[in-house]
C-alpha positions in Angstrom: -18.6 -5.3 23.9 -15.9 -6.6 22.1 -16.3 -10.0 22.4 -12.9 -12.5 21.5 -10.9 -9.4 20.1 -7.5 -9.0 21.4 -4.6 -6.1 20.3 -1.2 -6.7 21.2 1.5 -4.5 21.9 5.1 -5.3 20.6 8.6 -4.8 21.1 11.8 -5.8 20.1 14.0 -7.9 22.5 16.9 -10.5 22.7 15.0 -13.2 22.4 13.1 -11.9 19.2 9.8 -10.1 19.9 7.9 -9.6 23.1 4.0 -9.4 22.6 1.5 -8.0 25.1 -1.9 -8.8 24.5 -5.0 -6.9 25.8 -8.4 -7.1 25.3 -10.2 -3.6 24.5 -12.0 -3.1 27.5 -11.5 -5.9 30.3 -8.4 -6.7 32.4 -7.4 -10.3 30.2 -4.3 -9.8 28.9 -1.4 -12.2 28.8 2.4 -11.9 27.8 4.9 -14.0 25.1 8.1 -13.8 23.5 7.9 -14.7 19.8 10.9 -15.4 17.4 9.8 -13.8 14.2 7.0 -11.0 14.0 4.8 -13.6 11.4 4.1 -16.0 14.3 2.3 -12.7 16.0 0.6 -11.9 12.9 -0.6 -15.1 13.0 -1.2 -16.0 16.6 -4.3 -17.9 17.7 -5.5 -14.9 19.2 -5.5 -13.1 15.5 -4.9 -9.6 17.3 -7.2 -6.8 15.8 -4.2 -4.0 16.2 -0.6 -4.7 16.6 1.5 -1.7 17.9 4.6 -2.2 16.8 7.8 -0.3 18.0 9.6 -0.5 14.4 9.8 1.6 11.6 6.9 0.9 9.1 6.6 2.1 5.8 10.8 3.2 4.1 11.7 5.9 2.3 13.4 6.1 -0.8 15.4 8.8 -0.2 15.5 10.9 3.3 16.0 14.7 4.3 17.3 16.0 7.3 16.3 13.8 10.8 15.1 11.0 8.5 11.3 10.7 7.9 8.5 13.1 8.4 7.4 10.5 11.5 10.7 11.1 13.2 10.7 14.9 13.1 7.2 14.9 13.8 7.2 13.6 17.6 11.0 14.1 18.1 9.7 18.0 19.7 7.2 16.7 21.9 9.6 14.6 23.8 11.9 16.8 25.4 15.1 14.3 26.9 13.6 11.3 25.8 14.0 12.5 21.6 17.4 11.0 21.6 15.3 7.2 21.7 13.8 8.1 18.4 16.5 7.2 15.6 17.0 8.8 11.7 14.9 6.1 9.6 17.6 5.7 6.6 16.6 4.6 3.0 14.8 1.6 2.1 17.9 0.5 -0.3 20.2 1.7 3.0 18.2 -0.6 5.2 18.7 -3.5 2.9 22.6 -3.5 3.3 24.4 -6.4 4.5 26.9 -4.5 6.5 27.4 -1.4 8.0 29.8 0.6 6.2 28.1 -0.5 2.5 24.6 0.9 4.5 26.0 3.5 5.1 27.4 4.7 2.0 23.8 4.2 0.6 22.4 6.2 3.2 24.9 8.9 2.6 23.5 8.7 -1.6 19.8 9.3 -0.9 19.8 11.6 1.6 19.9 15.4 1.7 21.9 17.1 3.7 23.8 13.4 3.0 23.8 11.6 6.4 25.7 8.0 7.3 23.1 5.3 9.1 23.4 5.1 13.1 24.5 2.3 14.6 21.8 1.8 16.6 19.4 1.8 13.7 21.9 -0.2 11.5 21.7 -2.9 14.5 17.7 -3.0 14.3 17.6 -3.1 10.5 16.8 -7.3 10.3 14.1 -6.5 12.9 12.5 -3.1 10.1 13.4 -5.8 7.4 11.2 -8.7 8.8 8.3 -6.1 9.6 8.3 -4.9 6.1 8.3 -8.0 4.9 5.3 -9.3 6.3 3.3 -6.4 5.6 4.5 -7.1 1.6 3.5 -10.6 1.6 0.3 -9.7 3.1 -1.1 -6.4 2.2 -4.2 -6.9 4.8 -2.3 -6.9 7.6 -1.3 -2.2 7.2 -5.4 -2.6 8.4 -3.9 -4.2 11.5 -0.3 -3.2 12.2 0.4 0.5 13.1 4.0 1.9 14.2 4.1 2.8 17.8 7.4 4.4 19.7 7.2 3.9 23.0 8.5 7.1 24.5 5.6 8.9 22.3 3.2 6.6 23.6 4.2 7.1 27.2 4.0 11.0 26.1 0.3 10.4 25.7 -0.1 8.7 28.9 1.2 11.3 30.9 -1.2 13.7 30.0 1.2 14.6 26.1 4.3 15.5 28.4 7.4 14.2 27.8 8.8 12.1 30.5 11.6 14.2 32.8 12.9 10.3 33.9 14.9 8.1 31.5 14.5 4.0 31.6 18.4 3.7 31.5 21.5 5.2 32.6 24.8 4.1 30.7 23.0 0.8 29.7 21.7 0.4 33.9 18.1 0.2 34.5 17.6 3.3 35.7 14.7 2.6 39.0 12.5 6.1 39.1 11.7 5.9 35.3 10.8 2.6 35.3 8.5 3.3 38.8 7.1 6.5 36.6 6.4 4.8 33.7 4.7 1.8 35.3 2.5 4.3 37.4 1.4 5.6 34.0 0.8 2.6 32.9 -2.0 1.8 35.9 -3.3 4.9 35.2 -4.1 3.8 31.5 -6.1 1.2 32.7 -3.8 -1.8 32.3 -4.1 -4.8 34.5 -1.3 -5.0 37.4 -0.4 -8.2 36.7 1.0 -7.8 33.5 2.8 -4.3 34.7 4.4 -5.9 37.8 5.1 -9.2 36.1 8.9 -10.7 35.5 9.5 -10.3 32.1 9.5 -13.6 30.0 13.0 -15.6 29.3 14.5 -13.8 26.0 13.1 -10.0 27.5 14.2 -7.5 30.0 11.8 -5.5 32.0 12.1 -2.3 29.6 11.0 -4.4 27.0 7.8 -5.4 28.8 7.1 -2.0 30.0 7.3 -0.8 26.3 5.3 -3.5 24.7 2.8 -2.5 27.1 2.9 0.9 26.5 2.4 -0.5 22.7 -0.4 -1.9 23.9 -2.1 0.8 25.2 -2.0 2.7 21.9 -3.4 -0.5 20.3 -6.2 0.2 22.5 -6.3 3.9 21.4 -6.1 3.4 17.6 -8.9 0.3 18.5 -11.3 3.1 20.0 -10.3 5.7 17.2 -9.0 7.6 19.9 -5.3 7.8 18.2 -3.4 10.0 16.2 -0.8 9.7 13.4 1.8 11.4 13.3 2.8 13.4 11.0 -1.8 13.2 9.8 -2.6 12.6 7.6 0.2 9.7 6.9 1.7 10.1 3.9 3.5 6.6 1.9 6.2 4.4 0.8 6.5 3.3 -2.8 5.0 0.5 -1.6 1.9 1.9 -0.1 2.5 1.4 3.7 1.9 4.2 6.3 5.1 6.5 7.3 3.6 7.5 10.5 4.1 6.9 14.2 0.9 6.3 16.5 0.2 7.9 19.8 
C-alpha cells in the first residue's frame, strides 16, 4: 500500500502551474493552480514524482530537431509531433528577448537553427524549472519530464492520437472526448477528468496535467520509460529525457 504518498501531474497554464495530484493506487486525487513550480515542490502533500510537461535538463549546444528527447518521441506521434518543440541552448534559453535568443540559438546549433516562438514564449516557465532542480539537487529523484501528447501515446495502447485538442487556437470537442476516455481507461478518478478546470487554467490544461499524472504513476510503479534510455545529461547533471 502506499500509505500518504501522493504524485502530481503538472502543466503549464495562465495562471502559472496547474497540479493534479493522485495517489498511486486509490481514487484520492485533488486539483490546484500554483504560481511558481517551488510551491509544488514544496506542497504539504511533498509529492513522491512530479511529471512535469517542461523541458528538463539544457543543452549546451543542439543538433538538428533540438535534443535527443525531442527526436526520440517526435516519430511515435504521428499529427500530434508538431506539439513537441526544438529545445534551444541553455545560454539561448537564458535570453532576455527574442531576437538576442535567437541569435544564440543560431551560434550553438548545427545545422544553425533560430528559437521558435512558441518555445521562446515558455522559456521563464524551462527557466524556473531548472532553477529549482539547481537549488535542490534532490528533487531530479522526484521530478521527471513528461509531454503530454507522448503520455497520451502510452495510454492509447503507444498510438498516436488521430484527434487534435485544438483547432486554430478552438477547443477542438472529439479530441478532448478521446483523450478524456483514455484517461478513465488509465484508471483515473472521474471527478477529476470531468471537473471545471480551476480559475487561472483551461480544460486542456487539466486534461494534460492529468495525463502527467498518470505517468507519475508509471514511473512510481517502475513501469515507465525514458526516452531516449538510457538518459543521457546536462553539464549540470540533470536528465535530458522525456517519460512515458
Amino acid at each position: 500500500m502506499s500509505g500518504g504518498i501522493w504524485l502530481a501531474g503538472v502543466d503549464g497554464c495562465r495562471a502559472g502551474w496547474i497540479a493534479a495530484f493522485l495517489r498511486p493506487d486509490n481514487d484520492d486525487g485533488f486539483v490546484q493552480v500554483f504560481e511558481s513550480f517551488a510551491a509544488i515542490c514544496e506542497a504539504p502533500e511533498q509529492p513522491a514524482i512530479i511529471a512535469v510537461d517542461i523541458p528538463i535538463g539544457l543543452p549546451e549546444r543542439t543538433g538538428n530537431g533540438g535534443r535527443a528527447a525531442e527526436n526520440a518521441i517526435r516519430p511515435l506521434l504521428g499529427q500530434r509531433q508538431s506539439s513537441v518543440f526544438s529545445v534551444p541552448s541553455r545560454a539561448a534559453l537564458a535570453a532576455a528577448d527574442y531576437r538576442e535568443a535567437c541569435g544564440i540559438a543560431f551560434a550553438t546549433s548545427d545545422p544553425p537553427r533560430k528559437i521558435s516562438k512558441q518555445l521562446f514564449m515558455i522559456a521563464p516557465k524551462i527557466r524556473e524549472v531548472d532553477a529549482c532542480l539547481l537549488a535542490n539537487p534532490l528533487l531530479q529523484d522526484r521530478v521527471f519530464e513528461t509531454h503530454p501528447e507522448l503520455a497520451f501515446w502510452r495510454l492509447n495502447g503507444e498510438r498516436a492520437l488521430d484527434l487534435p485538442k485544438k483547432i486554430k487556437g478552438r477547443v477542438h470537442e472529439p479530441g478532448m472526448i478521446l483523450r478524456r476516455g483514455l484517461l478513465r481507461r488509465a484508471g483515473l478518478p472521474d471527478d477529476l477528468i470531468d471537473l471545471d478546470p480551476p480559475r487561472g487554467a483551461a480544460t486542456d490544461d487539466l486534461l494534460d496535467a492529468l495525463a502527467c499524472a498518470a505517468i507519475a504513476r508509471r514511473i512510481h510503479a517502475g513501469r515507465a520509460t525514458p526516452f531516449p534510455h538510457p538518459p543521457p545529461r546536462d553539464a549540470f547533471g540533470l536528465r535530458m529525457a522525456i517519460w512515458a
